[in-house]
C-alpha positions in Angstrom: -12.1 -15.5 -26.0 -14.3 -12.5 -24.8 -13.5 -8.9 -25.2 -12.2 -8.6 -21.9 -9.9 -11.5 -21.4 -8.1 -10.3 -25.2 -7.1 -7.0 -24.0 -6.1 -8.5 -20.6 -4.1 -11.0 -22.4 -2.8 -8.9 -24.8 -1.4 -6.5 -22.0 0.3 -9.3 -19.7 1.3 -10.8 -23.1 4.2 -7.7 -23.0 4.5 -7.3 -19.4 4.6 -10.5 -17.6 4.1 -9.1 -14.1 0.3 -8.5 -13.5 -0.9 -6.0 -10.4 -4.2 -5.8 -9.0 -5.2 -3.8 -6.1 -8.8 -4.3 -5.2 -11.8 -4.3 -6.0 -10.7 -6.0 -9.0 -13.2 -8.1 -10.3 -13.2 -10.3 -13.8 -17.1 -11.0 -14.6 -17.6 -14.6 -15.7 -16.1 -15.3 -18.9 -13.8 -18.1 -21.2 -10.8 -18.5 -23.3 -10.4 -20.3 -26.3 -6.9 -21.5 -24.5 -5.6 -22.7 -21.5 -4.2 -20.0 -18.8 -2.0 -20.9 -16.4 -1.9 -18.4 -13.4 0.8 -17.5 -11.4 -0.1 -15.5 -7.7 3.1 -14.2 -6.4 1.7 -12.7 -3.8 -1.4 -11.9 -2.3 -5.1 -13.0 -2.0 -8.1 -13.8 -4.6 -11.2 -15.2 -5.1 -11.2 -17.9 -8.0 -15.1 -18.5 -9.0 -16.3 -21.5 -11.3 -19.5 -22.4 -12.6 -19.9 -24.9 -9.5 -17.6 -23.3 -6.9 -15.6 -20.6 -5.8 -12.1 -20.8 -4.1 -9.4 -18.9 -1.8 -6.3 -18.4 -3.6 -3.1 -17.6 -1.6 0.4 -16.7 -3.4 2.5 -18.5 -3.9 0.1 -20.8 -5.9 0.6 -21.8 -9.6 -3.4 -22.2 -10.9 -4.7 -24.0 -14.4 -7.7 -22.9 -16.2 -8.5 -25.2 -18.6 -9.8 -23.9 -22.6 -13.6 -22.8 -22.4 -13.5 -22.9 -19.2 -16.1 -20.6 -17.4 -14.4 -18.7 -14.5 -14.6 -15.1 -12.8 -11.9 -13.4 -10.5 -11.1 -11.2 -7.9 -8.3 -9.5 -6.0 -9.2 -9.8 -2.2 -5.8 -8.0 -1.3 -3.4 -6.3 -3.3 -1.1 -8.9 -5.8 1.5 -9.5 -7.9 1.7 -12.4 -10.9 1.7 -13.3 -14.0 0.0 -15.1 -16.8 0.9 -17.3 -19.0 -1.1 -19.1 -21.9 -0.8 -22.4 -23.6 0.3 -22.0 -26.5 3.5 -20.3 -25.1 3.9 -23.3 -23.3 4.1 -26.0 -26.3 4.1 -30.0 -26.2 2.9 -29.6 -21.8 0.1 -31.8 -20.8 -1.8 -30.1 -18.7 -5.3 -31.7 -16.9 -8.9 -31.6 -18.5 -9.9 -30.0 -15.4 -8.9 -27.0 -12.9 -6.5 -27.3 -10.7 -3.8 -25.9 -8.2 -0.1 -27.4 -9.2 1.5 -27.7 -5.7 4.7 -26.0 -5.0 7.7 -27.3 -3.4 8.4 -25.0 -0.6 12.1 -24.5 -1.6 11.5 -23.9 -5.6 12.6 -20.8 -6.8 9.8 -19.2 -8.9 11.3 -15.5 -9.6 11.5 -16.5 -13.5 7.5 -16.7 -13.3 7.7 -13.0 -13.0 10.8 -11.9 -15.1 9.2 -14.2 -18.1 11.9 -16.4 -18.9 9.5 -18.8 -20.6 11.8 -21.5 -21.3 12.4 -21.9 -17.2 8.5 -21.5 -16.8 8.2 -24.0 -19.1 10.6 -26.4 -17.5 9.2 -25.9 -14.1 5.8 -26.7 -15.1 6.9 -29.9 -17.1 8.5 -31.3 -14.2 5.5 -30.6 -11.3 3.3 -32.1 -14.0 5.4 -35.0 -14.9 5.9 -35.7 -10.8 2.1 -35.6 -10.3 2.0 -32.2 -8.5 -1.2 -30.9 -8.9 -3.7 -31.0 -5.5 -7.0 -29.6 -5.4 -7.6 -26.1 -4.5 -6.8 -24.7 -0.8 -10.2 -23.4 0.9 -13.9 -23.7 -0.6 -15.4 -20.5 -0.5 -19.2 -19.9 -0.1 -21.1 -19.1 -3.7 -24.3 -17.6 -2.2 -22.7 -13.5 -2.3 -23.4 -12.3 1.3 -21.6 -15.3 2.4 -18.7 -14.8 0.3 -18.5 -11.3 1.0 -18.4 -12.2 4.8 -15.5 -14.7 3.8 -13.9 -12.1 2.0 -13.4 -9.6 4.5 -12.1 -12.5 7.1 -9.3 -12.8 4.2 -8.5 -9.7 4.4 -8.5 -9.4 8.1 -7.6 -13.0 8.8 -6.9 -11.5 13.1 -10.9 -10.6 13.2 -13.1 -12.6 15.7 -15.8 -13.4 14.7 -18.4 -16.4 15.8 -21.0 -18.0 14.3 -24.1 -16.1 15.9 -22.4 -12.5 14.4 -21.6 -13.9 10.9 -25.4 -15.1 11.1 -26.9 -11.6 12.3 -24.1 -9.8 10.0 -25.8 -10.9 7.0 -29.5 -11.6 8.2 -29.8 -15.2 8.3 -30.5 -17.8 11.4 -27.7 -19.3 13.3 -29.3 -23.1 12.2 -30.0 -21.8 8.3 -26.2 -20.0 8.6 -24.3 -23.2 9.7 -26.0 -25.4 7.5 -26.1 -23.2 4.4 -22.4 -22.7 5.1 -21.2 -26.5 5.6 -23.3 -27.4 2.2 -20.7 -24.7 0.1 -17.3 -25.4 2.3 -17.4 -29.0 3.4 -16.1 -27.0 7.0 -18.3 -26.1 9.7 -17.6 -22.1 10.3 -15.0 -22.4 12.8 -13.3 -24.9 11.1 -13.5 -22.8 8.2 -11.8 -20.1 10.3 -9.2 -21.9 11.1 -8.4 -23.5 8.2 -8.2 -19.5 6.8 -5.9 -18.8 9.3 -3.3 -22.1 8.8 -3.7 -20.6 5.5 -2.6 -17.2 6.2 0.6 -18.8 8.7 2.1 -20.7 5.6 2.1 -17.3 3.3 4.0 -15.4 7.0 6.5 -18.5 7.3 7.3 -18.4 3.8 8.7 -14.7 4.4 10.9 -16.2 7.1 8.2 -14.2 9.8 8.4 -15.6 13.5 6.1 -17.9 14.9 5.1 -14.9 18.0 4.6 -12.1 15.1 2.2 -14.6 13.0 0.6 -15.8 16.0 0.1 -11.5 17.1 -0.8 -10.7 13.5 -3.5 -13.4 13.4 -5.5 -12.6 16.6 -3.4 -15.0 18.8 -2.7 -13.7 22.6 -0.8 -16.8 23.1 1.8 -18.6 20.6 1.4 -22.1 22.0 -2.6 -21.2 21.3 -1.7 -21.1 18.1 0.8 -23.5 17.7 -1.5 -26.3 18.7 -4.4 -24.9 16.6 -1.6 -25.0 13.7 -0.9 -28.3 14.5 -4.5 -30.1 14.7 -5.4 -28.0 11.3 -2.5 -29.0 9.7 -2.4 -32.2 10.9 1.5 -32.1 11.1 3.9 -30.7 13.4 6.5 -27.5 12.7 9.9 -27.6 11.9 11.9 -27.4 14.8 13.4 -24.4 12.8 10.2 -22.7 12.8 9.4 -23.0 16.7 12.2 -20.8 17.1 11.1 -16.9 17.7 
């Protein structure tokens, strides 16, 4: 385990709830254990030696032993951190991955440290199969990810193609294509999967559908409630069309 990930495990190792406010960034490094992250809330940047990814909280995130991996806090978060060993006889996966969370699951022992209901949660998602891949690819070339960065933190910006191209010198053709290579998403797609991204974090806090569709750069609510719709590829609860 390097230097830096001892003293930050050692610290969250006594205080289970972990707050970052940006720039926070964790250079590349390992750990001779398993870390299993927990983002309450918030927004990061998850980088592997072959991609990076958008974390939003809630999300439960496993980071396999000597596994390379960097970090950083895109917008101010709360979580925790817990390692392997205090979760004994769990099988977790040989690879990296995002344990999906049932939207009704209470998680408030993740940040109170009651290890034996962290533990019992976690068994349970893994026993049921609940792990998915992560949410949103993000670009590994820098200026690109600094460009997809900024949209996560101001998820209500327009912005098209030709500007992101001329923001960070490159051509509109070498832009797209460069981009679609390191997110599987054309740019707009991109953007739009950010923002369906950025609706589930305002539902969760019980937010109405006309202040998410205001706070994410939507004059019209039925604009973005049919954008919501073809992204997600499902439809909202009736519950949540009211507001």
């Amino acid at each position: 385990m390097s230097q830096m990930g001892q003293q930050l495990g050692a610290r969250l190792s006594t205080a289970p709830v972990d707050f970052r406010l940006p720039p926070y960034h964790l250079e590349m490094h390992m750990h001779s254990e398993g870390q299993l992250v927990y983002v309450h809330r918030g927004k990061m940047a998850l980088m592997f030696r072959d991609a990076a990814w958008a974390v939003f909280g809630p999300s439960l995130v496993w980071i396999p032993a000597n596994c390379p991996h960097s970090g950083s806090a895109i917008t101010a978060f709360t979580g925790a951190t817990f390692w392997e060993a205090e979760l004994p006889r769990l099988r977790f996966p040989p690879r990296p991955c995002r344990l999906a969370i049932p939207p009704k699951l209470n998680l408030s022992c993740f940040l109170t440290g009651s290890r034996g209901k962290v533990r019992s949660i976690i068994g349970n998602l893994l026993y049921a199969g609940q792990r998915t891949n992560f949410a949103l690819a993000l670009p590994r070339l820098p200026a690109m990810r600094y460009l997809a960065t900024v949209m996560m933190v101001t998820p209500n910006l327009i912005m098209d193609v030709d500007v992101a191209a001329d923001h960070i010198g490159m051509s509109r053709r070498s832009f797209t294509r460069r981009f679609r290579i390191e997110t599987e998403l054309s740019f707009a797609q991109w953007r739009r999967a950010l923002v369906t991204y950025c609706a589930d974090v305002l539902f969760r806090d019980k937010e109405s559908v006309s202040s998410i569709a205001h706070q994410l750069g939507y004059d019209s609510v039925s604009a973005f409630i049919a954008m919501y719709r073809r992204t997600r590829d499902r439809t909202l609860a009736a519950k949540e069309l009211v507001g």
